[in-house]
C-alpha positions in Angstrom: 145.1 -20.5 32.0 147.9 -21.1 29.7 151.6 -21.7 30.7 153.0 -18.7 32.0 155.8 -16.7 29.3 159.0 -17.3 30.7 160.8 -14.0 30.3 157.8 -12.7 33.0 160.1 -12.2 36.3 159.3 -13.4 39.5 158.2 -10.0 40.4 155.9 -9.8 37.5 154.0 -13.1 39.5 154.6 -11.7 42.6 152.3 -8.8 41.8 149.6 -11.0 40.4 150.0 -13.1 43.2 149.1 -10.4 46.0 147.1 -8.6 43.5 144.9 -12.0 43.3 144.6 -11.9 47.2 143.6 -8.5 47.5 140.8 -8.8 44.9 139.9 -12.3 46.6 139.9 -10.1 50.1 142.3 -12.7 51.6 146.0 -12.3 53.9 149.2 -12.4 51.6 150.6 -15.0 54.0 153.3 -16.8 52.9 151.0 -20.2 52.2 148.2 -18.4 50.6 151.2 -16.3 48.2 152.6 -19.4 47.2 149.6 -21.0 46.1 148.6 -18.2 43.6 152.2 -17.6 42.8 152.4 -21.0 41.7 149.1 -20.5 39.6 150.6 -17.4 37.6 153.4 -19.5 37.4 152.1 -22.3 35.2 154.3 -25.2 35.8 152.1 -27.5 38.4 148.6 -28.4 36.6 146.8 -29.1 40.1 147.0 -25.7 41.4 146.8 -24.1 38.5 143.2 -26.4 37.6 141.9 -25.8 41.3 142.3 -22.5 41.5 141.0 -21.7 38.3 137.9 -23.3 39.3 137.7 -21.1 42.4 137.7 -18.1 40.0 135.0 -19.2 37.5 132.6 -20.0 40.7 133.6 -16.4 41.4 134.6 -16.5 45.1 137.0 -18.2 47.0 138.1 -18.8 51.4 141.5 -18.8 52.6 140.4 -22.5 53.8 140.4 -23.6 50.3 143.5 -22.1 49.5 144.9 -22.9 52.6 143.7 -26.7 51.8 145.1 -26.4 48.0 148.2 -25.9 49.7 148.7 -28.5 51.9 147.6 -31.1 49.2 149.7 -29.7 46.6 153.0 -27.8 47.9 153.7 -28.7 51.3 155.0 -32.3 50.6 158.7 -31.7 50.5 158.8 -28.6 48.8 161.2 -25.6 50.5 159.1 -22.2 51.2 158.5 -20.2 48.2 158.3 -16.6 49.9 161.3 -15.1 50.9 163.3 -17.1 48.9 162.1 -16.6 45.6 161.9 -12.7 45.9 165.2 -12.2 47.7 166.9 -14.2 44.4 164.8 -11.8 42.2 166.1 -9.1 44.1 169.6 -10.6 43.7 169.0 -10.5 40.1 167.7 -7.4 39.5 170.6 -5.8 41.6 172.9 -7.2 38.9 171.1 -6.3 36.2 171.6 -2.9 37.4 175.4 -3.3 37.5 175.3 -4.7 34.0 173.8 -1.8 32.5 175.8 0.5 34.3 179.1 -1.4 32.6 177.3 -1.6 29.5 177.1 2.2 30.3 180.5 2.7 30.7 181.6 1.0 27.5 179.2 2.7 25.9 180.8 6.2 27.0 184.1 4.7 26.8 183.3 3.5 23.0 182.5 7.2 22.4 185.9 8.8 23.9 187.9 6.5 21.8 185.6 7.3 18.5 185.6 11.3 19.9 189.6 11.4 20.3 190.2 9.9 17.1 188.1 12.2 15.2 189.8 15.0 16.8 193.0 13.7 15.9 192.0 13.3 12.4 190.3 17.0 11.7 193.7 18.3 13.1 195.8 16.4 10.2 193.0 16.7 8.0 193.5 19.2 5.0 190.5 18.9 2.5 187.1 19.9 3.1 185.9 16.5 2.1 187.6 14.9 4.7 186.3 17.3 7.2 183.0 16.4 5.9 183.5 12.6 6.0 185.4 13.3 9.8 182.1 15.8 11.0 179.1 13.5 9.9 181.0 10.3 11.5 181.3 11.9 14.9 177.9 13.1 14.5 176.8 9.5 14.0 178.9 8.6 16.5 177.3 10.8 18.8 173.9 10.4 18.3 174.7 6.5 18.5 175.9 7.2 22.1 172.9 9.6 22.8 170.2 6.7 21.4 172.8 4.2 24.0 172.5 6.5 26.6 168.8 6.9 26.6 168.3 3.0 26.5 170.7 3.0 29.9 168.5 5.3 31.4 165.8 3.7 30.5 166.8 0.2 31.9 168.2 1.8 35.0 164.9 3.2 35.9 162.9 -0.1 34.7 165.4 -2.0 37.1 165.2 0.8 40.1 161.5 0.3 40.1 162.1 -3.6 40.3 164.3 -3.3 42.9 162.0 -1.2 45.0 159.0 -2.9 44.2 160.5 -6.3 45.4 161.6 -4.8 48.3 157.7 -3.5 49.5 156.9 -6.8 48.7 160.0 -8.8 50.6 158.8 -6.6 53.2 155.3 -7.3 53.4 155.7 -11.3 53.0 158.5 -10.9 55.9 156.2 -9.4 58.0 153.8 -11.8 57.0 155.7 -14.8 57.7 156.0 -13.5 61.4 152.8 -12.3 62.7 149.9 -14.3 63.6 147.1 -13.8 61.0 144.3 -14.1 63.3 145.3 -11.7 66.4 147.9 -9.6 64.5 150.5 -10.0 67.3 153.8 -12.2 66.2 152.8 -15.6 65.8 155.7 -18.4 67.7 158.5 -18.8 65.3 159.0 -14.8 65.5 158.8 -15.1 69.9 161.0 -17.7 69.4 163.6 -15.6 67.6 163.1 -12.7 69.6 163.2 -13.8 72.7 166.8 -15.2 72.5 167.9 -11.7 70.3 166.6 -9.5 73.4 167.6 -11.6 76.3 170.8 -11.8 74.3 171.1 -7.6 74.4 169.5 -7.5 77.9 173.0 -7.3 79.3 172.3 -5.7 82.6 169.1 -4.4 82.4 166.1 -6.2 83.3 164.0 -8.3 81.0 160.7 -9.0 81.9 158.7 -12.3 80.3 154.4 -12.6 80.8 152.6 -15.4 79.7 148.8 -14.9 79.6 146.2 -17.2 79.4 142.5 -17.3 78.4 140.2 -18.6 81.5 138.3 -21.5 80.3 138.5 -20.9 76.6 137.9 -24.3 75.9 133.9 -23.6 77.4 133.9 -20.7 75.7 134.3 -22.6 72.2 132.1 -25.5 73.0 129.5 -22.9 74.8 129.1 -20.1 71.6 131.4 -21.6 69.0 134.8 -21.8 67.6 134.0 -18.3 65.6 133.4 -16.8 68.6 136.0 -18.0 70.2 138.1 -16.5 67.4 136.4 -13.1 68.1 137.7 -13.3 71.3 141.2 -14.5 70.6 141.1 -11.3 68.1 140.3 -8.8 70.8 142.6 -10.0 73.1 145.1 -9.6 70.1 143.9 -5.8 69.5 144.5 -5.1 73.3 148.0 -6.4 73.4 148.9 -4.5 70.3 147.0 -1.0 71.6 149.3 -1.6 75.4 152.7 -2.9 73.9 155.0 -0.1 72.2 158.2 0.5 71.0 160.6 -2.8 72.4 157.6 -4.6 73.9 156.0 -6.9 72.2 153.3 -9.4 72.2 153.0 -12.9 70.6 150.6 -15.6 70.6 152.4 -18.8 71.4 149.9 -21.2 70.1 146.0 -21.7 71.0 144.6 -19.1 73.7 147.8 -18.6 75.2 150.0 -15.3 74.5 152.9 -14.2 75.5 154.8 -10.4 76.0 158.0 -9.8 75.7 159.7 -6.8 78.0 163.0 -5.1 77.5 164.2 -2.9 80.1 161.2 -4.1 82.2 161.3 -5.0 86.3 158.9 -7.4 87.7 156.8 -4.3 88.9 156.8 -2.6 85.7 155.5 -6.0 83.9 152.8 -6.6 86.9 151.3 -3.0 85.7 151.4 -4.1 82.7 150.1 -7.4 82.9 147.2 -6.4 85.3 146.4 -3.3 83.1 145.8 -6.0 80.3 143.7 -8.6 82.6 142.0 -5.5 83.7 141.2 -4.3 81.0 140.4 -7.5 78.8 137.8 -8.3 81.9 135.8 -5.0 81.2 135.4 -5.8 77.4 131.9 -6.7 76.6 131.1 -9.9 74.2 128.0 -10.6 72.3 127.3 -13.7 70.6 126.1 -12.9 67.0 124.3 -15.3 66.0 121.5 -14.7 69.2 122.2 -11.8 70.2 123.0 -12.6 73.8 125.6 -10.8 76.2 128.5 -13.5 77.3 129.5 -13.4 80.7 133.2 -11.4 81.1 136.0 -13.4 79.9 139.1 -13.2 82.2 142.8 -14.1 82.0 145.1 -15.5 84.2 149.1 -14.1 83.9 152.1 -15.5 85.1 155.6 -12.9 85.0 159.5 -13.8 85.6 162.1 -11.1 85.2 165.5 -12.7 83.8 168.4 -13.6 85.9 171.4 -12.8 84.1 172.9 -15.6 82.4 169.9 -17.7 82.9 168.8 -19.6 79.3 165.4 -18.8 77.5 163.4 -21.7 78.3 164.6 -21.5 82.4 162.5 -17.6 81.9 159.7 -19.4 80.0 159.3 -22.2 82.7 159.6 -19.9 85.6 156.7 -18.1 83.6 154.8 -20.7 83.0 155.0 -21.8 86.2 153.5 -19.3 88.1 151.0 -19.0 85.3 149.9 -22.3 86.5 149.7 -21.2 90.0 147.2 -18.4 88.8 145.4 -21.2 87.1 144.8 -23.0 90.3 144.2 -20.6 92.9 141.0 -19.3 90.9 142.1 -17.7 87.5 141.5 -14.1 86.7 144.4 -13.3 88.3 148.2 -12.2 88.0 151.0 -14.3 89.2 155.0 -13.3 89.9 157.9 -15.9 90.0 160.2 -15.6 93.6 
């Protein structure tokens, strides 16, 4: 590949970037977008040599990207995503303004050459003057028309940036908050949100459930981590299908989730919760590499309800302290802080 042409925006990589992904069938997450942006890119010969020879044995895993990564951008290097695309953004935005005041002195140009004309064919006598003043303004005109046109045309070339950039800001936002595996939001987003609605919470009650998979670690060692992700994945699908609007579900890290719920009592997240465990319970597994039906999976939940005032990781202990208490007294079970 040879070294990218420097008047391509970031946008222009950007696109090949996802576009690379999508063809590869692999997640725009943030790590996996920075590798191939950095590929389009040019400037480090590592990434640019490894993934090229991803490409020429035609096929490629978000593993080895994943592993490109970590060997050859995350040693001291800030996070490409959001940054990179937000500047662009900032740039395009001003390229907008800059045409639009090239624009106006443009049109401004014109009314000075315009009023001058018409000042001269009202002093003017001869006809050859009138000629000479008639095929100036003409040429003046058409000079602001051809100006005009270009404007227009820039405009629209940078509106199109400027949207495009912003489905993609979107997307790697997104991205950088939700946890590829399960879907739900992965920790960092919990983290944020958490403190944001218990912050707004003001009166009303906010309700926390931490969930956690019985004996997952058996599960893995029993059928196999792929499995295992199967089930982590289904458990993700059920907590998106049973938490809408404000409610949301995260995974915290490992088999253990988390749901998040505004304007929630503790009775209100005890259906909820038990709904979940219920339902999760009645789901049927099949190992498929043999074939064979797995025994039901279960989940044990623990539930606190804020106390105003009280700070985010007093909720979380209180939850994750009856959540223990379900562990122990035989799993498969829902548990609710005093």
């Amino acid at each position: 590949m040879t070294q990218v042409d420097r008047n391509e925006t970031a946008l222009d990589l950007a696109d090949s970037a996802i576009g690379m992904a999508r063809r590869h069938k692999l997640p725009t997450t943030p790590h996996v977008f920075e590798v191939f942006f950095t590929h389009f890119e040019g400037e480090n010969a590592s990434v640019v040599k490894e993934v090229q020879a991803l490409m020429d044995n035609d096929g490629m895993s978000e593993a080895q990207i994943l592993d490109i990564h970590e060997r050859h951008l995350s040693q001291g290097s800030d996070p490409l995503t959001l940054t990179d695309v937000e500047e662009k953004l900032s740039v395009e935005i001003a390229k907008v303004f800059t045409n639009i005041s090239e624009g106006m002195a443009s049109n401004s140009t014109l009314t000075g050459k315009l009023k001058d004309g018409i000042r001269d064919l009202s002093q003017s006598k001869s006809k050859e003057e009138l000629r000479d003043i008639a095929r100036h303004l003409v040429k003046s005109n058409q000079a602001a028309l051809s100006a005009s046109v270009d404007l227009n045309g820039r405009l629209e070339a940078s509106r199109a940036q400027i949207e495009a950039m912003r489905d993609e800001l979107e997307q790697l936002r997104e991205n950088a908050l939700t946890d590829h595996l399960t879907g739900v939001l992965n920790r960092r987003a919990f983290d944020e949100l958490i403190v944001k609605e218990m912050s707004n919470a003001g009166t009303k009650p906010l309700s926390l459930v931490i969930i956690d998979i019985d004996h997952f670690k058996s599960i893995n060692d029993t059928w196999g981590h792929n499995t295992g992700d199967n089930v982590l994945r289904r458990l993700g699908q059920l907590l998106r299908d049973n938490t809408k609007g404000k409610d949301k579900a995260a995974r915290l890290g490992g088999e253990e989730f988390a749901i998040i719920l505004p304007s929630t009592d503790i009775n209100g997240a005890h259906t909820v919760s038990e709904h979940i465990r219920t339902n999760f319970e009645g789901l049927e597994f099949i190992h498929t590499e043999s074939g064979k039906h797995m025994s039901p999976i279960t989940l044990s939940a623990g539930i606190a309800t804020m106390i105003p005032g009280e700070p985010v990781e007093a909720l979380y202990e209180r939850a994750d302290k009856v959540l223990y208490e379900a562990k122990t007294s035989g799993r498969n079970r829902t548990c609710i802080a005093a």
